[in-house]
DRENKOLTOR-465574 format. One line per 3 residues: for each residue x, y, z of N, C-alpha, C. Coordinates in steps of 0.001 Angstrom, whole numbers, m for minus. Example, Ala and Ser with C-alpha at 12.3 -4.5 7.8 and 13.67 -1.06 7.14 Angstrom:
# residues 2
13190 m5690 7800 12300 m4500 7800 13200 m3300 7800 | 12850 m2250 7080 13670 m1060 7140 12900 30 7870
***
This chain:
# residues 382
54670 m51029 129571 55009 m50906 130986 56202 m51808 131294 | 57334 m51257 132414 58436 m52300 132159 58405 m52982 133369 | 59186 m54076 133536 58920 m54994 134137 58671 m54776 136038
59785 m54116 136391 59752 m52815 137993 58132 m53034 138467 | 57191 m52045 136950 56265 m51599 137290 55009 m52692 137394 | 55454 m53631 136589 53979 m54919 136198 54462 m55822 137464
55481 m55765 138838 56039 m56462 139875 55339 m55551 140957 | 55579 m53938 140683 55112 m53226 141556 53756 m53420 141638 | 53293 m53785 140388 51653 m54214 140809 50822 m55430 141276
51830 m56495 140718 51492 m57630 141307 51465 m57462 143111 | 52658 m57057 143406 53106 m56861 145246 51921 m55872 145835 | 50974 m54796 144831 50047 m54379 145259 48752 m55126 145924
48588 m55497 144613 47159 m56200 144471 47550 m57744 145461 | 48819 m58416 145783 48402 m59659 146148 49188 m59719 147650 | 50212 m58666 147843 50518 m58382 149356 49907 m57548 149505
49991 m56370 149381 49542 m55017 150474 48308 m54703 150249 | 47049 m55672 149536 45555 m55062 149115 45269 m56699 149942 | 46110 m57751 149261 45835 m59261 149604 44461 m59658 149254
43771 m58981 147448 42585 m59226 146958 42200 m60906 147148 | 40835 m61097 147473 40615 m62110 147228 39467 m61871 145873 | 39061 m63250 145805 38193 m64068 145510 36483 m63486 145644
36047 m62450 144933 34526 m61876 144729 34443 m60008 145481 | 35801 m59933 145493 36711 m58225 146023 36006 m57650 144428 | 35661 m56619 144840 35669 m55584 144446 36692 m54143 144661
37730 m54039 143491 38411 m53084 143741 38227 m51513 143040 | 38068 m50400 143931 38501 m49008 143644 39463 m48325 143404 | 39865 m47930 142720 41091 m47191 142024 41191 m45695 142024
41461 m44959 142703 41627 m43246 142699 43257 m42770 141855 | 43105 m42457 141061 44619 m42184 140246 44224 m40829 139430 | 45317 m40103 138631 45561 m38815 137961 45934 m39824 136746
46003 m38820 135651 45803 m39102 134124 47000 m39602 134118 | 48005 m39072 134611 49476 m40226 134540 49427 m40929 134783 | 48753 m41521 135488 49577 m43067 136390 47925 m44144 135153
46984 m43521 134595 46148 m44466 134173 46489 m45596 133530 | 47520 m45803 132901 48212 m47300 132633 48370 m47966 133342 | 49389 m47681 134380 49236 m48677 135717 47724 m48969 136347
46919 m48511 136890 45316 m48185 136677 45207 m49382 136396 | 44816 m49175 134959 44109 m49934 134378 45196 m51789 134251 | 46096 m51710 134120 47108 m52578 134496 47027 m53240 135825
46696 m52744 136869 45964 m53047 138466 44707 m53627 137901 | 43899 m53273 137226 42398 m53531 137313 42655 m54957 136702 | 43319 m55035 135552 42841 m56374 134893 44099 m57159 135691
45254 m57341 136519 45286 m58150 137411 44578 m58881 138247 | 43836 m57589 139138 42713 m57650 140267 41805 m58767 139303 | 41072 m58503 138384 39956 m59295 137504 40792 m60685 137786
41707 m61013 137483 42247 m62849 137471 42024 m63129 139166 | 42056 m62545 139910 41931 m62728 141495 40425 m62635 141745 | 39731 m61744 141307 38775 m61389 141975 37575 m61996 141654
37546 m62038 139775 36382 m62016 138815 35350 m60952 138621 | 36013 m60124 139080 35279 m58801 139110 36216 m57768 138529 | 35172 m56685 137773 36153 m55840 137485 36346 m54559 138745
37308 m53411 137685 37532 m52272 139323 36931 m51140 138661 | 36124 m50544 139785 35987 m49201 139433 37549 m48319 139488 | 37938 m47135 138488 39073 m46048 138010 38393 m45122 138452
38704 m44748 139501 37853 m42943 139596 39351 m42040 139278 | 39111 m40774 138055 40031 m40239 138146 39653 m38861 138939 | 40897 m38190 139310 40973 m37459 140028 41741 m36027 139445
41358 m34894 139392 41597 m33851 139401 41503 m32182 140432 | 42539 m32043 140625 42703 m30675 141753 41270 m31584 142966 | 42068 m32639 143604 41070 m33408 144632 39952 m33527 144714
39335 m33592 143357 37838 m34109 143004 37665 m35012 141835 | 36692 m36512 142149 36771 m36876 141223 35948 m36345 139985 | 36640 m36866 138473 35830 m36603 137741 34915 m37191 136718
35709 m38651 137128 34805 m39418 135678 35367 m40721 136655 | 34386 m41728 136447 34258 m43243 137068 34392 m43984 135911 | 35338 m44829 135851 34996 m46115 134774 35433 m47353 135428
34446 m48305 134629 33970 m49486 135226 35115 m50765 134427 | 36361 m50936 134516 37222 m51399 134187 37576 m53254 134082 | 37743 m53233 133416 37926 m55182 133420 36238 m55779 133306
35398 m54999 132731 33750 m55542 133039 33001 m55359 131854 | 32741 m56537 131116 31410 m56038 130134 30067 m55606 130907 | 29753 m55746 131898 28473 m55415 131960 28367 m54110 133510
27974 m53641 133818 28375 m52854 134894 28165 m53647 135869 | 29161 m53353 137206 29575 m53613 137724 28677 m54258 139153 | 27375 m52903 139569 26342 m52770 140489 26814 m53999 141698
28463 m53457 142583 28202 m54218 143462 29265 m53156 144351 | 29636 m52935 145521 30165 m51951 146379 31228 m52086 146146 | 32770 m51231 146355 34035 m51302 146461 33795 m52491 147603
35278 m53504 147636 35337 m53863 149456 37218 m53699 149531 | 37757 m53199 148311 38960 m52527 148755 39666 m51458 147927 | 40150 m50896 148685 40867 m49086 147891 42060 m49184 147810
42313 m48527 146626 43707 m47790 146226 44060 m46656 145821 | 44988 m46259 146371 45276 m44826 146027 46702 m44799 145233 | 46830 m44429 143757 47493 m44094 143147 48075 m42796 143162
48896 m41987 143764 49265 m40637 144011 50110 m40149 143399 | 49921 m38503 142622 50571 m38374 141867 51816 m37700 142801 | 53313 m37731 142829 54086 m36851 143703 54262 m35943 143403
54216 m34508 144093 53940 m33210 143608 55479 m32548 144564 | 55687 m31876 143597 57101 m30795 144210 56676 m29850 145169 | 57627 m29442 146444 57098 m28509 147308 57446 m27416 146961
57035 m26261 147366 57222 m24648 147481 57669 m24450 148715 | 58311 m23164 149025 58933 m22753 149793 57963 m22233 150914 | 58469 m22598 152436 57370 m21832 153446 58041 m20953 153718
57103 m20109 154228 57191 m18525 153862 57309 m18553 155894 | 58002 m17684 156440 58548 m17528 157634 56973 m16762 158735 | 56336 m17270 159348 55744 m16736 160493 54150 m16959 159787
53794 m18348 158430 52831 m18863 158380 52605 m19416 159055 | 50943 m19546 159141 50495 m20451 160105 49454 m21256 158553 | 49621 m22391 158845 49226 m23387 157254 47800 m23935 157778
46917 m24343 157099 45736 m24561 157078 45721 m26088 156871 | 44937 m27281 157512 45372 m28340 157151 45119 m28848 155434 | 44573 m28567 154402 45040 m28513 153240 45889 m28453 152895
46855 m26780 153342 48262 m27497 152849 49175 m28213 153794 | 48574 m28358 155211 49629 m29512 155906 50101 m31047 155353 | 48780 m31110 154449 48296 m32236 153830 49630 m32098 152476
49533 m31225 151872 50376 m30943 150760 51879 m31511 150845 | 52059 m30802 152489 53610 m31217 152587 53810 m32332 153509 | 52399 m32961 153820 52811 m34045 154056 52997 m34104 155788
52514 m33491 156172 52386 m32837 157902 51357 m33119 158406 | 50446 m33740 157694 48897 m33948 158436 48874 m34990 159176 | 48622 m34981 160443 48270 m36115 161152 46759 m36735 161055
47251 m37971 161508 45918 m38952 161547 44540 m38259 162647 | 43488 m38169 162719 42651 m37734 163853 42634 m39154 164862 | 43073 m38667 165910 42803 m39489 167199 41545 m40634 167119
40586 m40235 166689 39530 m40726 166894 38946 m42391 165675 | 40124 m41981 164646 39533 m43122 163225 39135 m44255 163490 | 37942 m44670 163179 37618 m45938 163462 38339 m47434 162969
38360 m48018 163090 39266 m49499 162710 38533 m50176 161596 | 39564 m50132 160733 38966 m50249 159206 38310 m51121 158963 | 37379 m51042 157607 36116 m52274 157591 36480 m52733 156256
37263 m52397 155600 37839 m53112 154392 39021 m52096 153703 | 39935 m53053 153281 41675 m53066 152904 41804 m51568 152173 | 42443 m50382 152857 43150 m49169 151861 44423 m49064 151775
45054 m48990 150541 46155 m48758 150265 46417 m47739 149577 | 47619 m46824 149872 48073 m45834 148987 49703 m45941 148353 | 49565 m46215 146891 50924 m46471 146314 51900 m45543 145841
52517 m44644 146112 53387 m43933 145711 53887 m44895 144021 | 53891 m44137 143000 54481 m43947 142156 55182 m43626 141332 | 56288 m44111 141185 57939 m43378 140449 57613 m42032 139525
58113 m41170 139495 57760 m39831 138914 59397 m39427 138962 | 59360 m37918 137981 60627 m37395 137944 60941 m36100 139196 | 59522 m35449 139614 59264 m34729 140879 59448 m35453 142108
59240 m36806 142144 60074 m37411 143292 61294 m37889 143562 | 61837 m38278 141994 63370 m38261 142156 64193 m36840 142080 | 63528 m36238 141733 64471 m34828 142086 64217 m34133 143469
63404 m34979 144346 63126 m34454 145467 64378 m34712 146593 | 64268 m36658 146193 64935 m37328 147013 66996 m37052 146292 | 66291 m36601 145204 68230 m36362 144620 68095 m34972 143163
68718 m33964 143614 68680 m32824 142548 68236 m33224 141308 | 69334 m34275 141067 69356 m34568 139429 69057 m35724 138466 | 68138 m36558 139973 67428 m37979 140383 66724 m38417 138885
65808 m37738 138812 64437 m38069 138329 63961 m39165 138230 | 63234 m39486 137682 62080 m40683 137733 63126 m42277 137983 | 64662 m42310 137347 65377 m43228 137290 65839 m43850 139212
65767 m42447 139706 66250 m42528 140874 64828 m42893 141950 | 63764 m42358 141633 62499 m42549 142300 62259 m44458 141789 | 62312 m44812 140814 62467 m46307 140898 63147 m47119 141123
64680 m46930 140853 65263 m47657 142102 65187 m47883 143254 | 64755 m46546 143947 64558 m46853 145269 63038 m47587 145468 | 62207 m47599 144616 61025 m48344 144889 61721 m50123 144506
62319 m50427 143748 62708 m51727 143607 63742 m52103 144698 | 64693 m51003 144835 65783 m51648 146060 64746 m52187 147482 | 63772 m50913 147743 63252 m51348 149229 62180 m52346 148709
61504 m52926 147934 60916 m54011 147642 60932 m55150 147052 | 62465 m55560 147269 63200 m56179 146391 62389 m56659 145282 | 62440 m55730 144396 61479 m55961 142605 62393 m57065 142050
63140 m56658 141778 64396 m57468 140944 65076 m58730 141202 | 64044 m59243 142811 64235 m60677 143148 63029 m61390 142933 | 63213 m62817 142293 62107 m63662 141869 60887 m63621 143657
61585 m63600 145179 61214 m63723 146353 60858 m62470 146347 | 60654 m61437 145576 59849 m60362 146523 58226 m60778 147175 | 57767 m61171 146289 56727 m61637 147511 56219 m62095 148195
56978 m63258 148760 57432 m64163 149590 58656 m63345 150837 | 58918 m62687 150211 59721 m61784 151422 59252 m60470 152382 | 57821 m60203 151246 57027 m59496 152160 56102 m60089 153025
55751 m61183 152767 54409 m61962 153658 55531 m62374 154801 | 56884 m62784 154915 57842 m63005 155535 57968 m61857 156817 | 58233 m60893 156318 58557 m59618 156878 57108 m58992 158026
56237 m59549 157230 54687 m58973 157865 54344 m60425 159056 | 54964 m61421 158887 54845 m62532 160205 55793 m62244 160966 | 56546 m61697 160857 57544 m61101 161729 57974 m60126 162371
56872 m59113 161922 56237 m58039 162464 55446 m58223 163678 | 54541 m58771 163165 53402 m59215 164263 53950 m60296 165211 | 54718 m60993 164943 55119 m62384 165703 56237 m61040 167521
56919 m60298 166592 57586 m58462 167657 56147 m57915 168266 | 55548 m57898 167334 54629 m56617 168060 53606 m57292 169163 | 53515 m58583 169126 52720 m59353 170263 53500 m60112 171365
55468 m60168 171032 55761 m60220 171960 56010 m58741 173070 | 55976 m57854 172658 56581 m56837 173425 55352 m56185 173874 | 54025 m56535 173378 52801 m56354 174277 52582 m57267 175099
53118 m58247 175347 53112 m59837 176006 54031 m59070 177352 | 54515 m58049 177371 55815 m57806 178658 55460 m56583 179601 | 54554 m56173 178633 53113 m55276 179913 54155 m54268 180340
55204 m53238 179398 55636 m52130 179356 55541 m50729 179889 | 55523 m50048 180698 55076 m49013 181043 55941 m47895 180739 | 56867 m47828 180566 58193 m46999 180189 59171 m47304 179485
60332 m46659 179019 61599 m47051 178403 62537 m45991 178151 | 63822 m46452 177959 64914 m45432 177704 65675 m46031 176499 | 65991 m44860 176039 66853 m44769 174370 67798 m43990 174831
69123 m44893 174339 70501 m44144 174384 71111 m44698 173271 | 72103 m43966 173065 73258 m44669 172079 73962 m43775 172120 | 75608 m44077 170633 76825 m43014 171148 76385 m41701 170062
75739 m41589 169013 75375 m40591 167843 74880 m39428 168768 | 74567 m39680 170384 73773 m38118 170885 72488 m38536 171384 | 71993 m39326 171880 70644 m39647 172000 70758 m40206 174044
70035 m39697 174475 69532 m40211 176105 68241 m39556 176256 | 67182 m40868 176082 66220 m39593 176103 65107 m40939 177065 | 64410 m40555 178075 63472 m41698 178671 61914 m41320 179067
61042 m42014 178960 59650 m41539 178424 58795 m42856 178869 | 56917 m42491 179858 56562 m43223 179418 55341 m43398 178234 | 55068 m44735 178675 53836 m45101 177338 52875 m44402 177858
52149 m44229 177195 50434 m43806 176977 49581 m45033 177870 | 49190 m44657 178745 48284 m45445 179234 47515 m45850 178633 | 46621 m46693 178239 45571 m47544 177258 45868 m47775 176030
47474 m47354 176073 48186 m47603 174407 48783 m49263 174708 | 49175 m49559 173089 49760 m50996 172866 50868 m50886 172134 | 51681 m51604 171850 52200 m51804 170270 51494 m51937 169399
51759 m51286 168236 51070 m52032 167182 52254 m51414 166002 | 51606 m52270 164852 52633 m52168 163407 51806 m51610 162204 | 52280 m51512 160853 52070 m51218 159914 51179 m52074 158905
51229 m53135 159410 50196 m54091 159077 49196 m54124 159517 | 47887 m54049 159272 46658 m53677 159663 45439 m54813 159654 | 45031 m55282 160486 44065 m56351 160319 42655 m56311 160615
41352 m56824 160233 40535 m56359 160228 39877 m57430 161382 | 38652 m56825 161476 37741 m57701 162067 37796 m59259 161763 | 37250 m59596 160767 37545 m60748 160242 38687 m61780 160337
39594 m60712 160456 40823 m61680 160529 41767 m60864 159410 | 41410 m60801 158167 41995 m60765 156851 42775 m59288 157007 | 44323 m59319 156798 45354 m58138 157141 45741 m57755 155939
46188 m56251 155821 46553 m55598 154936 47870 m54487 155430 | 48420 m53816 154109 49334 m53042 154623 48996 m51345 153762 | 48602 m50831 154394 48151 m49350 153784 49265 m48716 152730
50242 m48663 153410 51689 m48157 152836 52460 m48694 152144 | 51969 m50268 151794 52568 m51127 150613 53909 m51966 151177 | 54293 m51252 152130 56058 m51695 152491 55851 m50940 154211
55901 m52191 154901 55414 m52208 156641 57173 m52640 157252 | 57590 m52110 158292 58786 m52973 158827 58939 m52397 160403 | 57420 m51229 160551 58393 m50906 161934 56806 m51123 162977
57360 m50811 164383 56438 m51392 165546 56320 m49896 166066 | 55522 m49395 166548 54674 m48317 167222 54147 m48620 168301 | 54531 m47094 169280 53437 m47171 170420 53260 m45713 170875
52154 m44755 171353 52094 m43836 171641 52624 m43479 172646 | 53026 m42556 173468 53969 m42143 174399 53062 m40968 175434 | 53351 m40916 176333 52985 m40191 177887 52974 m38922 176901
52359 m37817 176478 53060 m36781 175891 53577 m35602 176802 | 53282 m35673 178217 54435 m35184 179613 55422 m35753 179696 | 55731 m36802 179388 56770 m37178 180009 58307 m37358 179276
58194 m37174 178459 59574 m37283 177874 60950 m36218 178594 | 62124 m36830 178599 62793 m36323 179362 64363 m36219 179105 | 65386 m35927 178338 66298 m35921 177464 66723 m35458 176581
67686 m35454 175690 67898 m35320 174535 68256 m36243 173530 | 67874 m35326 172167 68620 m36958 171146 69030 m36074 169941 | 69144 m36985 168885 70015 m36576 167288 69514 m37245 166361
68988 m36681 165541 68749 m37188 164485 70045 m37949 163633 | 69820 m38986 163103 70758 m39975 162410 70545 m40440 161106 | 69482 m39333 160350 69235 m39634 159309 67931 m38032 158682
68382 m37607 157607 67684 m36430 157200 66122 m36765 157388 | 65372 m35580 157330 64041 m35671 157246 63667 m34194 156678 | 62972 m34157 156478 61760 m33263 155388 60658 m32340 156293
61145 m31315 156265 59865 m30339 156729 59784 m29257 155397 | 58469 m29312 155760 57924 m28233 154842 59053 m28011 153428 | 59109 m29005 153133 59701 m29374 151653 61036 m28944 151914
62108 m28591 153204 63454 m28481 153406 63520 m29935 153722 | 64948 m30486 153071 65588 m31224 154211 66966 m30972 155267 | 66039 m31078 156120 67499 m31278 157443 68261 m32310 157470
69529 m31889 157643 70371 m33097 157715 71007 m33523 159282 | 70865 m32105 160173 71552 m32446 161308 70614 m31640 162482 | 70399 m32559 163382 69420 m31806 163803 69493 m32523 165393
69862 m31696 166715 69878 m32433 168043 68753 m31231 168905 | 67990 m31826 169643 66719 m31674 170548 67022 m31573 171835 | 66804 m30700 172896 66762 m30982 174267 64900 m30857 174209
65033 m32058 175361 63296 m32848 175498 62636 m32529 177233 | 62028 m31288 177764 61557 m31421 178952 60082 m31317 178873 | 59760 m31969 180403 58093 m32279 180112 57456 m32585 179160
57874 m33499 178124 57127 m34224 176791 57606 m32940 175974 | 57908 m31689 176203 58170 m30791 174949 59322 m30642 174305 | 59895 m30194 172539 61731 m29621 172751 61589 m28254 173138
62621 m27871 173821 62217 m27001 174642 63855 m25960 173840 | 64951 m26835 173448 65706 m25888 172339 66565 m26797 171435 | 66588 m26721 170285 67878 m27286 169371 68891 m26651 168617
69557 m27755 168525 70596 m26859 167425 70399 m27571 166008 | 71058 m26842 164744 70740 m27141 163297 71329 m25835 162840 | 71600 m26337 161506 71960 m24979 160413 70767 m23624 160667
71453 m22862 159875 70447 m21437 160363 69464 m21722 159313 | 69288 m22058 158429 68193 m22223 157697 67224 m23510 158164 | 67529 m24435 158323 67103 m25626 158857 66489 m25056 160266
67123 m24579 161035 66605 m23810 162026 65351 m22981 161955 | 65283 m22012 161264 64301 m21406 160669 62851 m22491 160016 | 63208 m23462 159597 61961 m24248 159205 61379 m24832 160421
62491 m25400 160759 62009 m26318 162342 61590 m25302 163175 | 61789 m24305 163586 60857 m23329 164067 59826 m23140 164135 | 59444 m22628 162427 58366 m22699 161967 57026 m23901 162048
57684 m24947 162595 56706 m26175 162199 56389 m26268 163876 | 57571 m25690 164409 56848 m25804 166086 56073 m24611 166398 | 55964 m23729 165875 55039 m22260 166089 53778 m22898 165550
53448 m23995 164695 52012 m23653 164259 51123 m24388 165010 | 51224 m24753 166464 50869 m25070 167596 51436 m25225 168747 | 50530 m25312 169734 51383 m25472 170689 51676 m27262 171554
50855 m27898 170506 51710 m29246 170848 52681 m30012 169389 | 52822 m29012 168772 52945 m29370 167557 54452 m30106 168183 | 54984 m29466 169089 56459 m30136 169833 57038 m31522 170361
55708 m31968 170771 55628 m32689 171822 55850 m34215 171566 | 56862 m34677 172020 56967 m36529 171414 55892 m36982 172030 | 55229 m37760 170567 54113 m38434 170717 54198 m40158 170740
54952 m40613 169888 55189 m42016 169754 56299 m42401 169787 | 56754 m43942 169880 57760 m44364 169893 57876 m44922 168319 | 58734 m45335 167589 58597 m45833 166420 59927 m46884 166719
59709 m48171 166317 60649 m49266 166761 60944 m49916 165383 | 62416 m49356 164569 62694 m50313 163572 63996 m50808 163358 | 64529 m52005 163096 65841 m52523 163036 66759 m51753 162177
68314 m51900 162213 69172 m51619 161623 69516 m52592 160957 | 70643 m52196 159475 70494 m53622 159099 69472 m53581 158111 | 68466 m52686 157203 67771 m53241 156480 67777 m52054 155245
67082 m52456 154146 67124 m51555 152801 67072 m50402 153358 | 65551 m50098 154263 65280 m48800 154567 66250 m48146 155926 | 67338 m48662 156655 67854 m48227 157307 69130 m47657 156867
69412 m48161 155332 70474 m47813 154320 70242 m46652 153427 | 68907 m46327 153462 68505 m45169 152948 68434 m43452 153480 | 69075 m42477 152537 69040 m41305 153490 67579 m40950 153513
67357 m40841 152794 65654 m40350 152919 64790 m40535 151514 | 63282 m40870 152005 62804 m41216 150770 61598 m40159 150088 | 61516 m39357 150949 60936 m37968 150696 59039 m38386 150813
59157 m39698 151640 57383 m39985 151955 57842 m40637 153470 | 56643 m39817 154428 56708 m39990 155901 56731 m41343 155908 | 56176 m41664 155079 55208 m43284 155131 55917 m44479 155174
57166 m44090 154539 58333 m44782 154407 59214 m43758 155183 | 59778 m42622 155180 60838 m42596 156122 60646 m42718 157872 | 59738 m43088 157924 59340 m43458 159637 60054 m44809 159819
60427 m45593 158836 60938 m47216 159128 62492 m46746 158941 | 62812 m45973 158741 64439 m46232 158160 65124 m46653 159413 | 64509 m46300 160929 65424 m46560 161880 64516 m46243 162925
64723 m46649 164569 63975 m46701 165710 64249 m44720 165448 | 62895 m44224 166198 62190 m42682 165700 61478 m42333 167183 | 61305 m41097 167290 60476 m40211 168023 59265 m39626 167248
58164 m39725 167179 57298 m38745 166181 57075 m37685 167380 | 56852 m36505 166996 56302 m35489 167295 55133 m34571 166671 | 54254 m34074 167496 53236 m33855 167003 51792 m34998 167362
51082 m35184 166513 50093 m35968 166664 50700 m37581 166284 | 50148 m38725 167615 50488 m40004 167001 49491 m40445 166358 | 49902 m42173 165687 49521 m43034 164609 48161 m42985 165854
46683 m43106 165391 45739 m43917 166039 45627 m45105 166519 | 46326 m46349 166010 46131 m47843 165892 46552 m47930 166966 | 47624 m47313 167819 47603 m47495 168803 47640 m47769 170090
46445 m46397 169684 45012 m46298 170960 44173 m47230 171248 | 44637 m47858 171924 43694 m49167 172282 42038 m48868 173309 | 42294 m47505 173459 41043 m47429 174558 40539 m45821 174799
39485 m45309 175140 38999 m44200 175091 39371 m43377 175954 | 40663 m44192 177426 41647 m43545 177992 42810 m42898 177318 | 43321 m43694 176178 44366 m43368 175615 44311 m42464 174363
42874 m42437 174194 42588 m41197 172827 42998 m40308 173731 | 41964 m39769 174558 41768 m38689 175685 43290 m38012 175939 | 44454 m38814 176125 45153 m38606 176298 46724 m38217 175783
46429 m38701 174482 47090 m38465 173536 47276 m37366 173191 | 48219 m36977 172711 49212 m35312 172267 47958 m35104 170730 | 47073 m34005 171166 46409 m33955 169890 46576 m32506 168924
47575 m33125 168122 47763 m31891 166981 47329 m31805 165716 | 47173 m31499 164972 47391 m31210 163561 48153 m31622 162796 | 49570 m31434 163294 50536 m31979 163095 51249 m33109 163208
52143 m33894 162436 52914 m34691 162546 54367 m35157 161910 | 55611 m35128 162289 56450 m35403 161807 57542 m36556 162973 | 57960 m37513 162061 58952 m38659 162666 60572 m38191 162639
61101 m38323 163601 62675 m37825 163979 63339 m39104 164231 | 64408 m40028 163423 64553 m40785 162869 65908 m40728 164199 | 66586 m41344 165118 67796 m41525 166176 68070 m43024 166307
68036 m43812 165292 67918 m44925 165467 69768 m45016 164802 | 70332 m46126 165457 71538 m46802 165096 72323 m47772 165255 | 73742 m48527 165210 73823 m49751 165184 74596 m49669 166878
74365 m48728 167652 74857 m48948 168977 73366 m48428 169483 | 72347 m48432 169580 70869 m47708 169719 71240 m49019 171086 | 70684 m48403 172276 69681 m49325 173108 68812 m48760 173626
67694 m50054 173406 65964 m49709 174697 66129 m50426 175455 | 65838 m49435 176918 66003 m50412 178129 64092 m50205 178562 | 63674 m51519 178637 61947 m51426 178888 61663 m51596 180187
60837 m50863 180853 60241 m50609 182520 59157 m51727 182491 | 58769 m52561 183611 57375 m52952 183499 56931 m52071 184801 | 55780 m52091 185394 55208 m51444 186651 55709 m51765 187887
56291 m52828 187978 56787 m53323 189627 58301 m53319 189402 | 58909 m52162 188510 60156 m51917 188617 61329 m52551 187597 | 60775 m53980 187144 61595 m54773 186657 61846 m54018 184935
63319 m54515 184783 63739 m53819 183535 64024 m54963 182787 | 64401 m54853 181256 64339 m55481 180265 64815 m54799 179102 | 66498 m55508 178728 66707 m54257 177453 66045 m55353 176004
65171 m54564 174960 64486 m54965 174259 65360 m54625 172982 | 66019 m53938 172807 66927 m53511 171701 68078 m53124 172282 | 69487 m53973 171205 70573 m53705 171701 71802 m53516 170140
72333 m52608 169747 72932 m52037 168431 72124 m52039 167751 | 71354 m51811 167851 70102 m51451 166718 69303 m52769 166146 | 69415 m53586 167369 68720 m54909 166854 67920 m55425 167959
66198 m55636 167804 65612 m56079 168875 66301 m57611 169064 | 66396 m57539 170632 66549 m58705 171424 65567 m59879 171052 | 66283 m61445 170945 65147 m62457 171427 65243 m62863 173002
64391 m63713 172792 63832 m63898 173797 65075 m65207 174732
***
């Protein structure tokens, strides 16, 4: 295993899982990735003293459990998950389908359900370098190009990568509790790329980030690599237009240029290539809120992932730059059983990336007073 990959696992297991001390770890992976696997497990063992259960996985069932890093079995519960995923190439959508959430799931369109409860111990899912994901993100990419970009956005190749993520994740939260600290009710996004678009929040919604914390206290990052701030949105109210400023991925096309007119929370018409057109169509026919801006997505300019055209996983291209999602928002949040209720509830979900280095948010509170919170693509201090 070369060195990229024995870094990519350390930054697993000790940022984005943050195993302690009598953890029990689960492992879900495909017959490829079982080196790394098992390479995770006997890390986890020096942290934990426990070994990990390997469940492998075939056509989304497991098939065989092994009890890894352990002479004796194991007989004690998971208390954290990983998901090793294999990246799979898309097929072409076929014009006037309507997709079943199985394969929304496939291409990567499935939204979260409104309702998920607030996690009771640490899941992570790791994307892993493959040659189907570098030829996704680049024709003639393959696996060389799918790991660079996993080392560029996690800086692998610096002795501080993980010290720069625990960095990045206090500084997350240090944003996401001031700008819930300013009791927000609205905001407007403009800049010069094409974007005027103004909207409010979700009543019983908050900020929140990519970093995830539990009851206890003890925080994790699902997606391995966290950098942006969230909040759900009025799904009436949006009111404008904007431009995409960076490609995105439907149904295994990517668009490269893509501008929205936004009335009553819906797009109501755009422009795009005729083929690109034709997909984006398609992804708004397979409901009828499938349209509708649901969240705000808040991320700086200025960083690995804002330098990136696209990384061909929502999970990561939602940070490349401040975003609109449409469709169904993130759950986290929903701070209250007003703001489920109220939330744009689809099936669907995809992030529309308008973020740039002239971007401004101008923020509403309730008694009128304004506050610009981002200015060239860089949140304001205080």
């Amino acid at each position: 295993m070369d060195i990229l990959l024995e870094r990519y696992a350390e930054l697993v297991v000790k940022s984005a899982l943050k195993l302690a001390k009598g953890d029990v770890l689960s492992i879900n992976t495909e017959e490829e990735n079982s080196e790394l696997a098992h390479y995770i497990a006997k890390l986890a063992k020096g942290i934990t003293g426990n070994g990990s259960y390997i469940q492998n996985i075939e056509n989304g069932k497991v098939t065989e459990t092994e009890e890894a890093e352990s002479e004796y079995p194991i007989d004690l519960r998971p208390s954290a998950l990983l998901y090793l995923p294999v990246y799979r190439a898309f097929g072409k959508a076929e014009d006037g389908k309507l997709f079943t959430a199985p394969e929304l799931q496939a291409f990567r369109h499935l939204s979260e359900p409104l309702d998920n409860p607030d996690p009771s111990i640490p899941f992570v899912t790791a994307p892993v370098p493959s040659a189907a994901w570098g030829e996704t993100i680049e024709e003639d990419g393959g696996i060389a190009e799918a790991a660079a970009l996993l080392s560029d956005l996690l800086s692998l190749s610096e002795d501080s990568y993980l010290a720069e993520r625990e960095e990045m994740e206090d500084v997350l939260i240090y944003e996401r509790d001031r700008l819930n600290g300013r009791e927000f009710v609205s905001c407007r996004i403009s800049d010069e790329e094409g974007t005027d678009i103004e909207f409010s929040f979700l009543p019983g919604s908050a900020f929140a980030t990519g970093v995830l914390t539990l009851s206890s206290g003890r925080r994790f990052v699902p997606t391995v690599y966290a950098s942006d701030i969230f909040r759900a949105i009025d799904p009436q109210s949006a009111e404008g237009y904007f431009t995409i400023t960076h490609p995105i991925m439907v149904f295994g096309h990517i668009i490269r240029h893509l501008s929205c007119k936004v009335e009553k929370g819906r797009i109501t018409d755009f422009t795009t290539d005729e083929e690109s057109g034709r997909i984006f169509s398609l992804f708004l026919q397979q409901e009828e809120n499938a349209g509708r801006i649901s969240e705000l997505i808040i991320a700086e300019e200025g960083t690995t992932a804002s330098n990136t055209d696209i990384f061909a996983l929502p999970e990561w291209d939602r940070m490349r730059s401040t975003a609109l999602a449409i469709g169904g928002p993130r759950p986290e949040s929903l701070r209250s059983d007003e703001a489920r209720r109220g939330a744009n509830d689809s099936l669907l979900s995809i992030t529309l990336p308008i973020g740039s280095d002239t971007t401004t948010i101008t923020a509403k509170r309730a008694d009128g007073d304004e506050e610009m919170i981002m200015e060239d693509g860089f949140l304001k201090e205080e």
